[in-house]
N, C-alpha and C positions, 0 to 999 in steps of 0.2 A: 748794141742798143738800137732801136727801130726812133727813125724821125717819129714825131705823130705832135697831135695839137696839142700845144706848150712845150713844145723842146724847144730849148734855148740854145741855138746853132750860130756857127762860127760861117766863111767862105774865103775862100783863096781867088773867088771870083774879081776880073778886073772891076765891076759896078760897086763894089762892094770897100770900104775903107779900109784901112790896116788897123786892125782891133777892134773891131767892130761885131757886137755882138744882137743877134735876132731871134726872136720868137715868133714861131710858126705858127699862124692864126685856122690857117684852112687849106687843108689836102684835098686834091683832083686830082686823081690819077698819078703820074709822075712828077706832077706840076705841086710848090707848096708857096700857101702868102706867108710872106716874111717881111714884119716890122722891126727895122733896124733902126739899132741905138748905138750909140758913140761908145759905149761903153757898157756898164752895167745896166739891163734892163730896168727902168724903174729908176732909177739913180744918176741917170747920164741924158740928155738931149735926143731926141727922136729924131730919127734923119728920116725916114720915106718909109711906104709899103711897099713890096714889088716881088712878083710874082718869080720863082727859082726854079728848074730841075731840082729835085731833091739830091740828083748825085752831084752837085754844085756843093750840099750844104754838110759841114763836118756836124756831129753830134757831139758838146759838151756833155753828155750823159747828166746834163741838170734840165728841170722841168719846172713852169712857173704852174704851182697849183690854179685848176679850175676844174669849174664844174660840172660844166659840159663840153667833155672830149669827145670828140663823133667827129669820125673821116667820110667825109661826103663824098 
């Protein structure tokens, strides 16, 4: 499964918590913004935005619907 806006991604990264799960807002190139939640997207506390290497980011193969998906 390809990252893209609204995959809901995991990371083994040290910046990153243990179970902590993000949703990819905006792709640049190699570069993806990732808003990470403590947990459940939607359901759990927001910790930060912060810009990732997408090869940083594992793909939970789940997507948060919207409506406009467009990789800038």
């Amino acid at each position: 499964m390809q990252i893209e806006i609204g995959s809901i991604v995991q990371s083994t990264h040290i910046a990153v918590p243990a179970g902590a799960l993000g949703i990819v807002t905006r792709i640049l190139g190699n570069m993806a913004m990732v808003t990470w939640y403590e947990g459940q997207p939607g359901a759990s506390r927001k910790l930060n935005t912060e810009p990732f290497f997408i090869e940083d980011l594992i793909d939970t193969g789940e997507q948060l619907p919207s409506p406009s998906r467009s990789v800038h």
